[in-house]
mmCIF file as gemmi writes it, N, C-alpha and C atoms, coordinates in Angstrom:
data_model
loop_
_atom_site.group_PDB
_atom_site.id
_atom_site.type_symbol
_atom_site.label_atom_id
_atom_site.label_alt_id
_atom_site.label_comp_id
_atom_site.label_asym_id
_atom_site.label_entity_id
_atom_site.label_seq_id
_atom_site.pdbx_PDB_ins_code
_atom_site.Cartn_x
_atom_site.Cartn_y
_atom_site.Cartn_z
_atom_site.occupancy
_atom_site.B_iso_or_equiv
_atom_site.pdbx_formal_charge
_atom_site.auth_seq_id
_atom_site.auth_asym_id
_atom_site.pdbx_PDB_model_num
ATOM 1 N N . UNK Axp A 1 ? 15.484 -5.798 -7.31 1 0 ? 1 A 1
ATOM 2 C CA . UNK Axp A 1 ? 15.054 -4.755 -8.193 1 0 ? 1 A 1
ATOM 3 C C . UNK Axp A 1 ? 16.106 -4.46 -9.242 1 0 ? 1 A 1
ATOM 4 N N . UNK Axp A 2 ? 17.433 -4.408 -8.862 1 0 ? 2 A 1
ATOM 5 C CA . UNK Axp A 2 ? 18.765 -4.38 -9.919 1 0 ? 2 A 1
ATOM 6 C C . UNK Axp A 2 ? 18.403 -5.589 -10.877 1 0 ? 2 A 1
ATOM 7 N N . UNK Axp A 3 ? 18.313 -6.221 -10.48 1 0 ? 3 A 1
ATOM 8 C CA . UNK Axp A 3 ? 18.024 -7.603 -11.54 1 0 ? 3 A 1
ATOM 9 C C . UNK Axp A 3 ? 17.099 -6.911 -12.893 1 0 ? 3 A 1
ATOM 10 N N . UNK Axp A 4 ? 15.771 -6.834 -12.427 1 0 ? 4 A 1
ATOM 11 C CA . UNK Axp A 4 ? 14.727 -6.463 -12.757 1 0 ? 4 A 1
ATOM 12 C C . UNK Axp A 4 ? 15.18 -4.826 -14.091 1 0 ? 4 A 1
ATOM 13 N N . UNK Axp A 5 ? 15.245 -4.346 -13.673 1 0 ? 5 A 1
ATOM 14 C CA . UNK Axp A 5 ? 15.919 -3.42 -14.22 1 0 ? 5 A 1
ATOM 15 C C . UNK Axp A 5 ? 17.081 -2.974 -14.959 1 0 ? 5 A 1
ATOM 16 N N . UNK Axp A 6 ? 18.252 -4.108 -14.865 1 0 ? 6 A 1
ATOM 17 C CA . UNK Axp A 6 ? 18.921 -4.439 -15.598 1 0 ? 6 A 1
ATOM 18 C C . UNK Axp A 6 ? 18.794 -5.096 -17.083 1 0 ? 6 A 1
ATOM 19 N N . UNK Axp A 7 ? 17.742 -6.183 -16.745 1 0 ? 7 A 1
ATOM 20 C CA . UNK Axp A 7 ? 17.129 -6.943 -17.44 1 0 ? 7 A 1
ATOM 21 C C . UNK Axp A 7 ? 16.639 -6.469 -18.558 1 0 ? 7 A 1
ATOM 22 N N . UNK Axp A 8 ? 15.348 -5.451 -18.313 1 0 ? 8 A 1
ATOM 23 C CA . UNK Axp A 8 ? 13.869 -4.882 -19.164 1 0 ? 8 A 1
ATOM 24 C C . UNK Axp A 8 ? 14.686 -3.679 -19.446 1 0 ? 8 A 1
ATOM 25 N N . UNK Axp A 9 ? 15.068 -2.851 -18.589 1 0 ? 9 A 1
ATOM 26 C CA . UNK Axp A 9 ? 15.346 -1.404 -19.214 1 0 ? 9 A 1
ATOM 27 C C . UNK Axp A 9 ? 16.698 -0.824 -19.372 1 0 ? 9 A 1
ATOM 28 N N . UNK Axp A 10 ? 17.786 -1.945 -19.14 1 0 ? 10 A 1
ATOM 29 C CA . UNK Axp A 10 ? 19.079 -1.732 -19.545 1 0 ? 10 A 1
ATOM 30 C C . UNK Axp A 10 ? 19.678 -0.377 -18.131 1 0 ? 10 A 1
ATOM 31 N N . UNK Axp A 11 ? 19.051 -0.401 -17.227 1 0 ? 11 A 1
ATOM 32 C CA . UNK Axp A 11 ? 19.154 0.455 -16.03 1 0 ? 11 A 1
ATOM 33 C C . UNK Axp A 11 ? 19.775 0.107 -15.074 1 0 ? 11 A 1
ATOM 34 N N . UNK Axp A 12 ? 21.196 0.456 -14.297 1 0 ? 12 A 1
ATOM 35 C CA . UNK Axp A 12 ? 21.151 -0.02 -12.813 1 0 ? 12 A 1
ATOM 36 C C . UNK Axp A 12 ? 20.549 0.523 -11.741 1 0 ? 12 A 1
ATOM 37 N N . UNK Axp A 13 ? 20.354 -0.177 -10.635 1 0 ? 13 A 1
ATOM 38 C CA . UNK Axp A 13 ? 19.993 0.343 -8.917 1 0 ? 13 A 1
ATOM 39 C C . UNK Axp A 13 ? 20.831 0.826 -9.008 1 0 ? 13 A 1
ATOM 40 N N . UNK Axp A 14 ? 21.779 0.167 -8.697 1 0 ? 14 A 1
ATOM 41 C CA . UNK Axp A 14 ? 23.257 -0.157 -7.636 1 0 ? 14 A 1
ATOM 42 C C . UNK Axp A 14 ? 24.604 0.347 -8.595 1 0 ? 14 A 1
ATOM 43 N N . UNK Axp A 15 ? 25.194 1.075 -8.247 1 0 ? 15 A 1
ATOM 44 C CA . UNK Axp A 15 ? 26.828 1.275 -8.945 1 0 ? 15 A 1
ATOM 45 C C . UNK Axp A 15 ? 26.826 0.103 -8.856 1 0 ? 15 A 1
ATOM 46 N N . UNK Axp A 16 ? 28.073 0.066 -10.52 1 0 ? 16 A 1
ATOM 47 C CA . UNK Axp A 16 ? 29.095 -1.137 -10.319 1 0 ? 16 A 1
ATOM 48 C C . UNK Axp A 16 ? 29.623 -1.298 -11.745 1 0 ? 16 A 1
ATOM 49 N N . UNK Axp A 17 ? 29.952 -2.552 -11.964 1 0 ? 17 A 1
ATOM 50 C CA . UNK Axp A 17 ? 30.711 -2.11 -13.247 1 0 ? 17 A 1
ATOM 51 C C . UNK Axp A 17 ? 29.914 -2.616 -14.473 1 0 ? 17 A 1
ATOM 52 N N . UNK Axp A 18 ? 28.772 -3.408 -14.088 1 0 ? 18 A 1
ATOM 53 C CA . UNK Axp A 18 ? 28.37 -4.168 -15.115 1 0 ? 18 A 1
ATOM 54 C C . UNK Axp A 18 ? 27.566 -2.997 -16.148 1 0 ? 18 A 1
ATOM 55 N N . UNK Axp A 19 ? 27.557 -3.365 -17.593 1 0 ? 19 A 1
ATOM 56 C CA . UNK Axp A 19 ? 26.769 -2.526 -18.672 1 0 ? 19 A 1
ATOM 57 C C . UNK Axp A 19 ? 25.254 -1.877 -18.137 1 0 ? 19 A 1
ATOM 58 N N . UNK Axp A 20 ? 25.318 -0.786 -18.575 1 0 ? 20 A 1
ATOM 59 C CA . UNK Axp A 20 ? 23.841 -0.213 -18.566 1 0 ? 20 A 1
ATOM 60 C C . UNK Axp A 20 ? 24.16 1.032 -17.437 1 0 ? 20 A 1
ATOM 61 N N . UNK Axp A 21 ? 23.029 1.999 -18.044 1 0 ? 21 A 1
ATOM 62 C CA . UNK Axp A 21 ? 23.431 3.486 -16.839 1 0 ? 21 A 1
ATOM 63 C C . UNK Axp A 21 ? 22.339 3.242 -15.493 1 0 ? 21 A 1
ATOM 64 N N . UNK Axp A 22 ? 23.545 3.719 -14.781 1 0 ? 22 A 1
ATOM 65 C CA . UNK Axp A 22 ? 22.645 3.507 -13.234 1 0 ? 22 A 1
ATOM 66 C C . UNK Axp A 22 ? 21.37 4.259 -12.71 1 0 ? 22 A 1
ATOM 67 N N . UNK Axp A 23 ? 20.621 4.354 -12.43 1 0 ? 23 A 1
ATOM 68 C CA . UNK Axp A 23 ? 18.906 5.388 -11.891 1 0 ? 23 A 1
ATOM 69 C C . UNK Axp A 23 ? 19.661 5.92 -11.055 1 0 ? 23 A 1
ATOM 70 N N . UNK Axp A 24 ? 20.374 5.699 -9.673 1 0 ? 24 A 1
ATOM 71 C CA . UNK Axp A 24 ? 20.717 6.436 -9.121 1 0 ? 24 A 1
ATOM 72 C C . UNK Axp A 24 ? 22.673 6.679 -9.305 1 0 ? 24 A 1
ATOM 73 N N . UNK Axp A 25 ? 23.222 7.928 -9.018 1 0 ? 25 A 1
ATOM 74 C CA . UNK Axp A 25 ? 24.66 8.286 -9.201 1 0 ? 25 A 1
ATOM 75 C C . UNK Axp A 25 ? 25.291 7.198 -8.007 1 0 ? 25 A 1
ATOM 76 N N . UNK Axp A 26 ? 24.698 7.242 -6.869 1 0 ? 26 A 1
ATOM 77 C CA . UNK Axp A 26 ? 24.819 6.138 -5.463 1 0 ? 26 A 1
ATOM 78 C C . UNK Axp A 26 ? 24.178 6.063 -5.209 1 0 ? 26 A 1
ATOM 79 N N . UNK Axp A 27 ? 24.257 5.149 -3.705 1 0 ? 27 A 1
ATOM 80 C CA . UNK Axp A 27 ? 22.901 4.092 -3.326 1 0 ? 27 A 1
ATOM 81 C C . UNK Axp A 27 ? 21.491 4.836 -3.227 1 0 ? 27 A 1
ATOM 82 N N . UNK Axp A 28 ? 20.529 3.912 -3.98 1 0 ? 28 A 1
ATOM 83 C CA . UNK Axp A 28 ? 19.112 4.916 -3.643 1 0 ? 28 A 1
ATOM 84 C C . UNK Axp A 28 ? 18.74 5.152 -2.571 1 0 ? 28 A 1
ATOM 85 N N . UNK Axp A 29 ? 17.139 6.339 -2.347 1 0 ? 29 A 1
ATOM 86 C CA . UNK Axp A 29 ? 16.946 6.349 -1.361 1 0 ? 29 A 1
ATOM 87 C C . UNK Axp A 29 ? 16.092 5.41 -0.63 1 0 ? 29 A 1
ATOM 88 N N . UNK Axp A 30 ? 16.58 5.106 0.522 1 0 ? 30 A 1
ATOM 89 C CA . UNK Axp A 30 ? 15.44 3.867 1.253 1 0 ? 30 A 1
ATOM 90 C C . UNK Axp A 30 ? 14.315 5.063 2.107 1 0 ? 30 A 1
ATOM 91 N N . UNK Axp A 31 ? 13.207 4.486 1.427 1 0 ? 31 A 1
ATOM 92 C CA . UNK Axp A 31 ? 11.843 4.992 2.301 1 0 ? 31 A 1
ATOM 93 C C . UNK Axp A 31 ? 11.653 4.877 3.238 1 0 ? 31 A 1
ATOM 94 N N . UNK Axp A 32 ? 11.84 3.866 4.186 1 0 ? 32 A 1
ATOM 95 C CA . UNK Axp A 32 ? 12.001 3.528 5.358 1 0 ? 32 A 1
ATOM 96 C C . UNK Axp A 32 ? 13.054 4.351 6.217 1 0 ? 32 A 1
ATOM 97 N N . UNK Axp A 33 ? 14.07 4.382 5.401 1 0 ? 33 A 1
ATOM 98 C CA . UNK Axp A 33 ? 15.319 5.106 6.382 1 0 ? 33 A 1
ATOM 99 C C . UNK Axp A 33 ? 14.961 6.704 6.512 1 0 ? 33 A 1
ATOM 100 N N . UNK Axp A 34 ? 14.439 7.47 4.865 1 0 ? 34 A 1
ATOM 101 C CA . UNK Axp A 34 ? 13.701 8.729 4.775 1 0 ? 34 A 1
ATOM 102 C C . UNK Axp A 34 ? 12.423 9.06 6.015 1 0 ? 34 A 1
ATOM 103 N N . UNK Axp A 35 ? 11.927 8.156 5.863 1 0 ? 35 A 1
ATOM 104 C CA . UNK Axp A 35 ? 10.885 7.89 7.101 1 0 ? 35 A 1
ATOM 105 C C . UNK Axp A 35 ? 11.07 8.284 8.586 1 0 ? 35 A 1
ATOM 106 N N . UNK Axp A 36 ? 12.18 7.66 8.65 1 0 ? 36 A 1
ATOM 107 C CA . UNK Axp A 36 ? 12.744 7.646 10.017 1 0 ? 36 A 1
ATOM 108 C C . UNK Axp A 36 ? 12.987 9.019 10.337 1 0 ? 36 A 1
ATOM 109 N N . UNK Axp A 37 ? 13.778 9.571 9.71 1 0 ? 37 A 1
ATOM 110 C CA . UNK Axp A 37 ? 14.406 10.685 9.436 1 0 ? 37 A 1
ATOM 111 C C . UNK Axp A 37 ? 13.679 11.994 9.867 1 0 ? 37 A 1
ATOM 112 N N . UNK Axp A 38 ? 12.62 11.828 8.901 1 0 ? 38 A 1
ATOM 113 C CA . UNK Axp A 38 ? 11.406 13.147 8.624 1 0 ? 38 A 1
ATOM 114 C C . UNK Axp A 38 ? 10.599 12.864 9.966 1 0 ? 38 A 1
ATOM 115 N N . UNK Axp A 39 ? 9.909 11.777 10.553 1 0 ? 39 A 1
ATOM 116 C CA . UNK Axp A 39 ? 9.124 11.785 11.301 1 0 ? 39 A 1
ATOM 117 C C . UNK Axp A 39 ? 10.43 11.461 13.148 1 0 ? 39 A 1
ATOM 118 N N . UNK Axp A 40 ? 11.48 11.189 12.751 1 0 ? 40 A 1
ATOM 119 C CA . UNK Axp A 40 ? 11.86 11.274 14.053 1 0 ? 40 A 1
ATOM 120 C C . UNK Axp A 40 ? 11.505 9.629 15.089 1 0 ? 40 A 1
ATOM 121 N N . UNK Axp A 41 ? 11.479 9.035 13.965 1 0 ? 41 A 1
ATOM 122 C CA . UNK Axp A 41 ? 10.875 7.442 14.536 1 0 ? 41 A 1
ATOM 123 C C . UNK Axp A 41 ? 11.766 6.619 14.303 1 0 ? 41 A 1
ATOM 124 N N . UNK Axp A 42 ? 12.041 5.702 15.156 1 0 ? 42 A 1
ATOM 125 C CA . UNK Axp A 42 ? 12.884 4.336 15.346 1 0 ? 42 A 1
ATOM 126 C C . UNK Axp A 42 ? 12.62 3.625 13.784 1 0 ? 42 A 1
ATOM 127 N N . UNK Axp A 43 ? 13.978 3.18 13.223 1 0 ? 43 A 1
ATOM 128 C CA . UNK Axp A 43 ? 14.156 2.686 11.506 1 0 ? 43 A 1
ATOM 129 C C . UNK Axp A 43 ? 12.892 1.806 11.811 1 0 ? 43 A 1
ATOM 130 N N . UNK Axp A 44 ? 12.559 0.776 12.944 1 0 ? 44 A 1
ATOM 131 C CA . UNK Axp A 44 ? 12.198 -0.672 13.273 1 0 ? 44 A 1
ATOM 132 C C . UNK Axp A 44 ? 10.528 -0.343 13.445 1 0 ? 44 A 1
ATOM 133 N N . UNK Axp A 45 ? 10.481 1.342 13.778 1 0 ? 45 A 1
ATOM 134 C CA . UNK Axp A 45 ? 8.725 1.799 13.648 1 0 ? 45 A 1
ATOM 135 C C . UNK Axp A 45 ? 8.142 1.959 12.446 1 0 ? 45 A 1
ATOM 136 N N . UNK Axp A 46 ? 9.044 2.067 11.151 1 0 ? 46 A 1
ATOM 137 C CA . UNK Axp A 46 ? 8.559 3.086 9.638 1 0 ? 46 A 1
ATOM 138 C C . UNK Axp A 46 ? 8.215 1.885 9.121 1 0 ? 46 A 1
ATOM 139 N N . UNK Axp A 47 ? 7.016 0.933 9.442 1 0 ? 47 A 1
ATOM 140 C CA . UNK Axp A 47 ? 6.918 -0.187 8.252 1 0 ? 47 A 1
ATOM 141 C C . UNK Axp A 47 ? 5.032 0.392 7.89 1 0 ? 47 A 1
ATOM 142 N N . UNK Axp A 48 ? 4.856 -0.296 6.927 1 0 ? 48 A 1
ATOM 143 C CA . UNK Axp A 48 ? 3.43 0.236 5.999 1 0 ? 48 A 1
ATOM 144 C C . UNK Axp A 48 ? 2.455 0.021 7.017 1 0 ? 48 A 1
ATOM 145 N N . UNK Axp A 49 ? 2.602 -1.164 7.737 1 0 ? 49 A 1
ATOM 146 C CA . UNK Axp A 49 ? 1.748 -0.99 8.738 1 0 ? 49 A 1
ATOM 147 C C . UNK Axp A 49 ? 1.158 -0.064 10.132 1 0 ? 49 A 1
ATOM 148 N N . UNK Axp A 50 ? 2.629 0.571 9.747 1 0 ? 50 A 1
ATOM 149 C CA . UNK Axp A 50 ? 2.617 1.837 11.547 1 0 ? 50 A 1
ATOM 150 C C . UNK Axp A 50 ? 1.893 2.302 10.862 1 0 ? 50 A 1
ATOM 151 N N . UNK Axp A 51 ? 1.74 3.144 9.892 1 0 ? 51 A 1
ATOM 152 C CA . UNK Axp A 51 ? 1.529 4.722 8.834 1 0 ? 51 A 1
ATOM 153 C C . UNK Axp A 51 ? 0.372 4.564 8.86 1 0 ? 51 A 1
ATOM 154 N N . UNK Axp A 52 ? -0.688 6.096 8.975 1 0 ? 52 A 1
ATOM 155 C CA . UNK Axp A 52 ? -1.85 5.9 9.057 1 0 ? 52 A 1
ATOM 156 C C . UNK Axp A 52 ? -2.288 5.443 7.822 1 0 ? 52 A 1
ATOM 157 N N . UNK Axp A 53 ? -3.445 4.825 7.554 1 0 ? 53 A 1
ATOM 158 C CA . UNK Axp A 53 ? -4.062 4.37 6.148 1 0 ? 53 A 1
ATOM 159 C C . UNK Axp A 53 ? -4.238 6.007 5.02 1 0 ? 53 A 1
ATOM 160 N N . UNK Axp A 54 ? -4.146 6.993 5.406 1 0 ? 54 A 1
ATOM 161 C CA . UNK Axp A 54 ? -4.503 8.083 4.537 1 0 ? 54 A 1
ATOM 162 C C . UNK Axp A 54 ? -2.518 8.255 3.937 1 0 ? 54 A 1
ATOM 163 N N . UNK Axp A 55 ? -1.862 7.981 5.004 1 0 ? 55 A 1
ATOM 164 C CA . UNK Axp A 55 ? -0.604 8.181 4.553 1 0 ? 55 A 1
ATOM 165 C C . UNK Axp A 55 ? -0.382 7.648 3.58 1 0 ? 55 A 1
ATOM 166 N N . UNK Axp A 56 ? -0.803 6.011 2.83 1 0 ? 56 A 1
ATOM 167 C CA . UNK Axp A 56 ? -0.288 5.464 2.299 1 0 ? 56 A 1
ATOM 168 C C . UNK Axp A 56 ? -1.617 5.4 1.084 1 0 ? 56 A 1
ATOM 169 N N . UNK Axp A 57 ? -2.335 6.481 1.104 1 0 ? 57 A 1
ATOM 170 C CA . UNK Axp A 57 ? -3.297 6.837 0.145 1 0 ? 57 A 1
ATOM 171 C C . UNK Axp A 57 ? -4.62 6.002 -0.163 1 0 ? 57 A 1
ATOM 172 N N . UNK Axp A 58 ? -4.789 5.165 1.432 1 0 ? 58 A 1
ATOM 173 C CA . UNK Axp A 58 ? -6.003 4.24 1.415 1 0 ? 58 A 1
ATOM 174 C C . UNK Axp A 58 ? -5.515 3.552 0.541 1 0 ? 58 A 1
ATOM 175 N N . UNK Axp A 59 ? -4.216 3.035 -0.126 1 0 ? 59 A 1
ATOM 176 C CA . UNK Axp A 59 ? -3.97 1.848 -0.668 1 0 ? 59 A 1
ATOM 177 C C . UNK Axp A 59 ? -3.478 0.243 0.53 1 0 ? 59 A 1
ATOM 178 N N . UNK Axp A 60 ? -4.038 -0.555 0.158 1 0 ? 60 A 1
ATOM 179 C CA . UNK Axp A 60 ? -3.297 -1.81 1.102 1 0 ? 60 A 1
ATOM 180 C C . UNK Axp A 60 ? -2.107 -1.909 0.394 1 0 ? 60 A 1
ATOM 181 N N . UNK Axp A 61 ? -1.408 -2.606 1.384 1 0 ? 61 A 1
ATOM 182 C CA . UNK Axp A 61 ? 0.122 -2.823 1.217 1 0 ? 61 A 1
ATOM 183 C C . UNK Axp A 61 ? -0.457 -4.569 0.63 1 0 ? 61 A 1
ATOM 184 N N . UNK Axp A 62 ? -0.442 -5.062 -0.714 1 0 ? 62 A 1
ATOM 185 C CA . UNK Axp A 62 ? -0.93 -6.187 -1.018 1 0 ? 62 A 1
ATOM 186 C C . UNK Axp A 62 ? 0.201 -7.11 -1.431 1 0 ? 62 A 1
ATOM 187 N N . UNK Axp A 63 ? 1.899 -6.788 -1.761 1 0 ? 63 A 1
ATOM 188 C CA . UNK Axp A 63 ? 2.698 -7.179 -2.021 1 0 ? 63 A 1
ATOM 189 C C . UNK Axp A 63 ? 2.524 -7.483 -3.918 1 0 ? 63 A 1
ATOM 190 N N . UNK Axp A 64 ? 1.129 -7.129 -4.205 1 0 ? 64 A 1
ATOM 191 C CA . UNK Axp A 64 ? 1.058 -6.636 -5.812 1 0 ? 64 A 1
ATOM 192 C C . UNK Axp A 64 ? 2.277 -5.299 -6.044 1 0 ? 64 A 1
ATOM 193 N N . UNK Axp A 65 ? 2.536 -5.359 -6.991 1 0 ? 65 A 1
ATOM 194 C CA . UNK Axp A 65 ? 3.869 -4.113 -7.504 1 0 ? 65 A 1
ATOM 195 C C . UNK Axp A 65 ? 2.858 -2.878 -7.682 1 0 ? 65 A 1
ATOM 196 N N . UNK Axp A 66 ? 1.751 -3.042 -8.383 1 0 ? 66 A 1
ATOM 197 C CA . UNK Axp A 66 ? 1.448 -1.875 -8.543 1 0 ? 66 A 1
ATOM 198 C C . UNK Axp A 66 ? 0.71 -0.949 -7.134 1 0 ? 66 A 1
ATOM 199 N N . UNK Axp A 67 ? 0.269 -2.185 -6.661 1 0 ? 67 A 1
ATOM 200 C CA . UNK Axp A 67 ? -0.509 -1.174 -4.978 1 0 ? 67 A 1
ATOM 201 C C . UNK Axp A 67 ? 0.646 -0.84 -4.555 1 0 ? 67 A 1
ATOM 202 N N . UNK Axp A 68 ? 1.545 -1.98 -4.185 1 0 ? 68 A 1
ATOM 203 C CA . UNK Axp A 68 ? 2.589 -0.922 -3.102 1 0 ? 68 A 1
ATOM 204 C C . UNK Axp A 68 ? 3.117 -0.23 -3.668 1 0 ? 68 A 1
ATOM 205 N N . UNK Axp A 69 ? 3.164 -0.06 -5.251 1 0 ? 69 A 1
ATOM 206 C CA . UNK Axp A 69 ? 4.129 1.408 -5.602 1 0 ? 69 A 1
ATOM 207 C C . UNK Axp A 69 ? 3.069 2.571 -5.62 1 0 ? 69 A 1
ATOM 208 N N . UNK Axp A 70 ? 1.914 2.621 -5.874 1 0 ? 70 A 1
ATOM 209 C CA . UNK Axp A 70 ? 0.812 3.414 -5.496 1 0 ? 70 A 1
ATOM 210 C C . UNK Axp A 70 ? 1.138 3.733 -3.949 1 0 ? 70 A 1
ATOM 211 N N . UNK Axp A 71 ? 0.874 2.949 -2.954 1 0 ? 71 A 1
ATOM 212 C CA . UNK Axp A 71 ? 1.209 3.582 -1.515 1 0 ? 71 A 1
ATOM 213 C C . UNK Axp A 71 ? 2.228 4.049 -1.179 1 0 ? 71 A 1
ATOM 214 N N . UNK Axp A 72 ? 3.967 3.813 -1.448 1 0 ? 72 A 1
ATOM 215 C CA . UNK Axp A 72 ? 4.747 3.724 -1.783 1 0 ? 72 A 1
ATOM 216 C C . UNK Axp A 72 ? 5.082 5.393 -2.184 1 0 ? 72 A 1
ATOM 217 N N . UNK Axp A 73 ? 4.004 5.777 -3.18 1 0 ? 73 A 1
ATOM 218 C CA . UNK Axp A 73 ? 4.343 7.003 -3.764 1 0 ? 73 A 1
ATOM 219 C C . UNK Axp A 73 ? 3.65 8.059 -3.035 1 0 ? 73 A 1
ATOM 220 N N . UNK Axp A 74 ? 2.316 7.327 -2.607 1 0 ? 74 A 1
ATOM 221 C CA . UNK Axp A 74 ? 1.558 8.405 -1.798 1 0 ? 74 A 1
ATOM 222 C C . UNK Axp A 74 ? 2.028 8.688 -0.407 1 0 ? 74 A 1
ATOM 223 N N . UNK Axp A 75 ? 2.924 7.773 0.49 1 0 ? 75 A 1
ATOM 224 C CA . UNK Axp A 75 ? 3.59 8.016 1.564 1 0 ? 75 A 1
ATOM 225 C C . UNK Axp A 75 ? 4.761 9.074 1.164 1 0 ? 75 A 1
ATOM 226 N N . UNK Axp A 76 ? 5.301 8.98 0.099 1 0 ? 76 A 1
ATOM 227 C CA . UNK Axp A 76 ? 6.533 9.768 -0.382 1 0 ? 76 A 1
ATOM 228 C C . UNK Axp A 76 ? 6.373 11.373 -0.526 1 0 ? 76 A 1
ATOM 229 N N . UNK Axp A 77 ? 5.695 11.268 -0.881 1 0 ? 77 A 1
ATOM 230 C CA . UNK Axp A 77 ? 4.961 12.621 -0.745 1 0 ? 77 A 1
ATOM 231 C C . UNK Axp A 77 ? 4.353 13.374 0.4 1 0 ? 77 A 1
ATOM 232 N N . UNK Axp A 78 ? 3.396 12.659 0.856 1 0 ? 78 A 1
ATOM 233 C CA . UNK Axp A 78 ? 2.697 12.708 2.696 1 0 ? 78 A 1
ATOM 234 C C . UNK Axp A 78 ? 4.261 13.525 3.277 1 0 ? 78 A 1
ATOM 235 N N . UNK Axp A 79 ? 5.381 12.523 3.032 1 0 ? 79 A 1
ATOM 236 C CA . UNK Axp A 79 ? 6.501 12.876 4.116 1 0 ? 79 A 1
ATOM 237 C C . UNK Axp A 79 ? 7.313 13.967 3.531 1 0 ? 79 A 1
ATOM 238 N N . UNK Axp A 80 ? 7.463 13.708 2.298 1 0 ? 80 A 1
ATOM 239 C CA . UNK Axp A 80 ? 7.85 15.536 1.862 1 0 ? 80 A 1
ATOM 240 C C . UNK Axp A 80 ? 7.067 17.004 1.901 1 0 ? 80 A 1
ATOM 241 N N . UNK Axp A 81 ? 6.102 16.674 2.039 1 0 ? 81 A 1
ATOM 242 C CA . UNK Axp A 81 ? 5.197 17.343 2.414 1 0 ? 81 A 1
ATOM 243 C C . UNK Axp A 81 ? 5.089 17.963 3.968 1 0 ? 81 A 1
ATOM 244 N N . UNK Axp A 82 ? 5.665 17.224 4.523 1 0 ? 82 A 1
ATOM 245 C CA . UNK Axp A 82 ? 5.13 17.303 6.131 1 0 ? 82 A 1
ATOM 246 C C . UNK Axp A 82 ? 6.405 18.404 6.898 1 0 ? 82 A 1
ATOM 247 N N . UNK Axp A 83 ? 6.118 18.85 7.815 1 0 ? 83 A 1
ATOM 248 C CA . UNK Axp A 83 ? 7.226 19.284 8.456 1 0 ? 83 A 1
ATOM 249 C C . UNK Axp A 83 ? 8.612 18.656 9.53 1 0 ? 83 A 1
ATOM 250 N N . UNK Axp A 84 ? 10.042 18.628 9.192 1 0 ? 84 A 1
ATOM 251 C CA . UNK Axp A 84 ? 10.757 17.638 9.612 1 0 ? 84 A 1
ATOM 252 C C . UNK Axp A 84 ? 10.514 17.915 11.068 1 0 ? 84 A 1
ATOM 253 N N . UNK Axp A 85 ? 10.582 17.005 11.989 1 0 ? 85 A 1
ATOM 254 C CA . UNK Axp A 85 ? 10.689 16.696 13.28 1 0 ? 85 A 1
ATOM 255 C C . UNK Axp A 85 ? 11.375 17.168 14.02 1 0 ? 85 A 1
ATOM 256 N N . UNK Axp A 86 ? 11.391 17.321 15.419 1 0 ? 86 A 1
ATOM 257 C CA . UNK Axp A 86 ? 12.327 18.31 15.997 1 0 ? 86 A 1
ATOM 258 C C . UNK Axp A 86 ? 13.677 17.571 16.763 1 0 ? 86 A 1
C-alpha cells in the first residue's frame, strides 16, 4: 500500500525518510489488531470470514479494492460503534 501511495498521491503509510508526507504520524491502524481488541478475540479469530455478514455490510470480501474497502469500512464502524469487551 506504501508503494501505491507513494506513487499516485505523493503520501506515505510508513515513517521514513523518503519524500512525500506520511497519512499516518506512526504505524497505522491494523483492523485486525483493532478487532481483537474491541471484541476481546484471539488476533488469529478477526479475519472477514469470522464477522457476521451484516458486520461487513453484506459486502463479500472479493479481493476487488473497492468491495473490501466498502466492508473494510462498514466493519470499522460496526466496531466503533459497539461496546468494548470486558
Amino acid at each position: 500500500m506504501d508503494f501505491y501511495l507513494r506513487k499516485f498521491a505523493n503520501i506515505r503509510f510508513f515513517k521514513g525518510s523518503a519524500i512525500g508526507e506520511r497519512l499516518f504520524y506512526t504505524g497505522g491502524m491494523c483492523l485486525q489488531s483493532f478487532a481483537a481488541g474491541k471484541l476481546g478475540w484471539s488476533l488469529w479469530d478477526c479475519r472477514t470470514d469470522q464477522f457476521p455478514s451484516e458486520w461487513m455490510g453484506h459486502v463479500p470480501h472479493t479481493h476487488c479494492a473497492i468491495d473490501d474497502a466498502r466492508g473494510s469500512a462498514h466493519l470499522l464502524m460496526t466496531l466503533l460503534n459497539m461496546p468494548t469487551a470486558n
